[in-house]
C-alpha positions in Angstrom: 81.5 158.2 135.6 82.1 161.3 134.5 86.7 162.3 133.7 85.7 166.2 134.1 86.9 166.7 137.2 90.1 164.6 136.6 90.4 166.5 133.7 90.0 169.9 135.9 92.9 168.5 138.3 95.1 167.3 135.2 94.9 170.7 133.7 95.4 172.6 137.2 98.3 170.9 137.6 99.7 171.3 134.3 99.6 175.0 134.3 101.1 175.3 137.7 104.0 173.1 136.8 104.3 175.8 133.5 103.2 178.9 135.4 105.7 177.7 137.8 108.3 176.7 135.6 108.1 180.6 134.4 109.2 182.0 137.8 112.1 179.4 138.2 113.2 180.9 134.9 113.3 184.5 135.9 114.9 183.0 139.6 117.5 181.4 137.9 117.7 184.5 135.5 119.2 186.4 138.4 122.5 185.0 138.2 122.7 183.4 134.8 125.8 185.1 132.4 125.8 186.1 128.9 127.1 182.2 128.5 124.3 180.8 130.5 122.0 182.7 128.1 123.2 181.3 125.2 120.5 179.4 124.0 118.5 182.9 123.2 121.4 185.1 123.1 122.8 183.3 120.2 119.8 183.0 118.1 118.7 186.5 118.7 121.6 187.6 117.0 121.7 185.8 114.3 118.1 186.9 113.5 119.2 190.3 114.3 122.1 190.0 111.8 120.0 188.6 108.9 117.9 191.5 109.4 120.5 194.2 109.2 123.0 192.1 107.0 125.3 193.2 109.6 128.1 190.9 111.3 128.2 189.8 114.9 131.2 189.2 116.6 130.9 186.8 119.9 132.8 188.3 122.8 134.4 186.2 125.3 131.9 186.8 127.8 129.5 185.6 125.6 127.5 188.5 124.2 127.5 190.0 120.7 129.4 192.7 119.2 128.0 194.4 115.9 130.3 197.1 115.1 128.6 198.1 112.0 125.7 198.5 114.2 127.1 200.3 117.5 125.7 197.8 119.7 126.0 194.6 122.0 123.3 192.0 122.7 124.4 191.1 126.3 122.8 189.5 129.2 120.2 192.6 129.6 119.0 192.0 125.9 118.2 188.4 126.1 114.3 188.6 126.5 114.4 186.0 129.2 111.4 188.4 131.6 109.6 188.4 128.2 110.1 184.6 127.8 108.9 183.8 131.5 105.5 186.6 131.1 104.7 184.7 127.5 105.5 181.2 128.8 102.7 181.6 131.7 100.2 183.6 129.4 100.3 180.6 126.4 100.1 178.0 128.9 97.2 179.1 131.2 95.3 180.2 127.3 96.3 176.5 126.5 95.1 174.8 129.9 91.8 176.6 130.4 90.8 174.8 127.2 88.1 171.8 128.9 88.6 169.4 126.5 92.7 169.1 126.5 92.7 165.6 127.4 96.0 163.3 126.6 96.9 166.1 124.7 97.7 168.5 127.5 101.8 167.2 127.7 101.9 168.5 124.2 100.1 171.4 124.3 102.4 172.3 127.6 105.5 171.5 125.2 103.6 173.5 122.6 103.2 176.5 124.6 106.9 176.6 125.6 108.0 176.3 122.6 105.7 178.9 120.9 106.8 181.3 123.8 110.7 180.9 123.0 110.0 181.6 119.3 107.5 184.3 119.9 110.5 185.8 122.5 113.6 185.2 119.7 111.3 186.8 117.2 110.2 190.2 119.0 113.3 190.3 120.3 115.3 190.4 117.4 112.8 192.9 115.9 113.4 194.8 118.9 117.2 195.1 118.8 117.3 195.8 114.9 114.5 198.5 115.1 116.4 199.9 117.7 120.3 199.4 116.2 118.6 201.2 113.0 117.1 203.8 114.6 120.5 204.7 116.4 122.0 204.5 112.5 119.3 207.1 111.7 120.3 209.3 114.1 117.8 208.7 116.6 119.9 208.4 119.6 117.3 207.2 122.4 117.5 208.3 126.1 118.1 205.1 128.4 114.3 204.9 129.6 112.4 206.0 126.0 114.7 203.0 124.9 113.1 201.2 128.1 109.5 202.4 127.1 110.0 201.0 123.0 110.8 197.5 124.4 108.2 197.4 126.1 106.2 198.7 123.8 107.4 196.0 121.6 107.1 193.3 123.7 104.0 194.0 125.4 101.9 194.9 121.9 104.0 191.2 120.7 102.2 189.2 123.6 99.1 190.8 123.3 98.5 190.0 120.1 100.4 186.4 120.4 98.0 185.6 123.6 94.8 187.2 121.4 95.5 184.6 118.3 96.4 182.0 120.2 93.1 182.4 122.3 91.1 182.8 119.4 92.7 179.2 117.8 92.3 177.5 121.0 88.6 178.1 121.6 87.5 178.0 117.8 84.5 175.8 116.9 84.6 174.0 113.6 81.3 172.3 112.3 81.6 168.4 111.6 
């Protein structure tokens, strides 16, 4: 008796719970505060202040000051959209792989948590490429600052999604 079709089902399932699991994140996202955001707002600064060697200051509110910098990492700068897109693109790259197996729980665990460190990552480069380029005297208009995130973000998950691919679907002779 063959498992492929079980195995089909299994994965189906698994990357509707994930894909799923993406959109109840930007849902939620909605009305979550700076505090709610915590868990990327607070490593995203830290990142962001080990790559500028500038201090962060936490505000009441929850975001992050950096007065050295002339800017604040609040509840628009969290990178939670980029977490949910990168979250569904590593898990249905992971799931279409046919011979998952009893692995698939970990790779779904995998694939979450390579998309949260893929989003503290870009985001962090984001927000210091940006606070540096304000330092340089580049003062960007609210929509080219718009168009570099998402010129960050979108060349980040292309390439993220390529490798991965490319790892998950690599032969290797016994």
């Amino acid at each position: 008796m063959s498992t492929a079709p079980r195995d089909r089902r299994a994965t189906l399932i698994l990357a509707v719970v994930l894909v799923g699991a993406a959109f109840a994140l930007k849902w939620w996202y909605r009305s979550a505060t700076a505090d709610d955001l915590a868990f990327v707002l607070k490593p995203v600064s830290a990142l962001v202040s080990a790559m500028t060697g500038a201090a962060a200051m936490q505000e009441a509110e929850g975001s992050f000051l950096f007065p050295e910098l002339g800017i604040r990492i609040d509840r628009s700068c969290s990178g939670i959209n980029f977490l949910a897109i990168a979250t569904a693109c590593f898990a249905l790259v992971i799931m279409k792989r046919p011979d998952g197996g009893c692995a698939r729980p970990l790779l779904a665990v995998l694939a979450v948590g390579g998309a949260y460190l893929l989003t503290i990552v870009v985001n962090s480069g984001r927000i210091a490429t940006m606070a540096l380029a304000k330092q340089s005297g580049f003062l960007l208009a609210p929509r080219t600052h718009e168009a570099v995130g998402a010129f960050f973000f979108l060349g980040a998950l292309l390439v993220a999604v390529l490798l991965l691919n490319r790892l998950m679907h690599r032969t290797y002779p016994i």
